[in-house]
C-alpha positions in Angstrom: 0.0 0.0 0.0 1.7 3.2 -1.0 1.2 6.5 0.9 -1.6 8.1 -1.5 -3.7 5.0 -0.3 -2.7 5.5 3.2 -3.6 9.3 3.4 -6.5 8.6 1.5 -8.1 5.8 3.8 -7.5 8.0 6.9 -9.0 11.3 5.5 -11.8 10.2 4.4 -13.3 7.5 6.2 -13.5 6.1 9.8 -11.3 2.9 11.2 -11.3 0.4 12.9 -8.8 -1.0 15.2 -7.8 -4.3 17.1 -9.3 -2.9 20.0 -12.5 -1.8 18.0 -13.1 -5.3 16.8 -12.2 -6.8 19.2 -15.1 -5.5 21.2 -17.3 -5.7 18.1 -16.9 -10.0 18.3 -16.4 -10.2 22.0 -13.3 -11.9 21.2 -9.6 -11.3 22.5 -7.1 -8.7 21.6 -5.0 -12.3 20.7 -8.1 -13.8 18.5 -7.7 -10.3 16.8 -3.9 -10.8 16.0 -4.1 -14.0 14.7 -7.3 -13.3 12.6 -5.1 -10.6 10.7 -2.1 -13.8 10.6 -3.8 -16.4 9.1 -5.8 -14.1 6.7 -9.3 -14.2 8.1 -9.4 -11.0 8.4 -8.2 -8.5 5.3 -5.6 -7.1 5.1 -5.1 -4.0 7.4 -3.2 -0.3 6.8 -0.4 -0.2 9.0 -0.1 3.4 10.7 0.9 3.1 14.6 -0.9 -0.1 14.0 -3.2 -2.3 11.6 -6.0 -0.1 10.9 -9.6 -1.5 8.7 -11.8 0.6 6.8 -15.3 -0.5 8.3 -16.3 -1.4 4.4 -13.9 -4.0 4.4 -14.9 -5.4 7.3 -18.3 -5.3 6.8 -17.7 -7.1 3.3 -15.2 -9.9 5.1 -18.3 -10.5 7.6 -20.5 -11.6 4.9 -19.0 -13.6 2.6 -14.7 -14.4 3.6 -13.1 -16.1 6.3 -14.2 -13.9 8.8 -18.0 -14.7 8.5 -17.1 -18.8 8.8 -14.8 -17.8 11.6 -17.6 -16.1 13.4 -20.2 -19.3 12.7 -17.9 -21.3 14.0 -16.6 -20.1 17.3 -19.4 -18.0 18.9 -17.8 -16.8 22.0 -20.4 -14.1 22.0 -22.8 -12.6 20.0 -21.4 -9.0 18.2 -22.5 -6.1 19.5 -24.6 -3.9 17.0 -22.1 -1.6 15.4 -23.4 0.7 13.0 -20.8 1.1 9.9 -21.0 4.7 7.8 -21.2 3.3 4.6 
């Protein structure tokens, strides 16, 4: 990801960080981390950490990894997070 990308992600759109998912699934800062390892969830924008645009998110919920990772390991149900679209 270049720096055009980068500037453009993080002036014009909210995001997410390990800490703001991991509250969204109820899950562990640690399930977080190794989520963004093994590729379940996509791929983030590094800047003073991994950062997610809530589209992607949103889009890895219903149909990638993330959504059969979810099905498969209910620890908790998510909490109802609204994503500006």
């Amino acid at each position: 990801m270049n720096l055009l990308t980068l500037v453009e992600i993080l002036a014009s759109r909210p995001v997410l960080t390990r800490k703001d998912l991991a509250r969204r699934y109820g899950r562990d800062l640690r399930t977080i981390d190794r989520w963004k390892l093994d590729g379940t969830l996509p791929a983030p924008v590094w800047f003073h950490g991994p950062l997610w645009g809530p589209r992607d998110i949103a889009q890895a919920e219903i149909d990638g990894k993330l959504a059969a990772a979810l099905k498969a390991s209910p620890e908790t149900s998510p909490t109802e997070l609204k994503f500006d679209l």
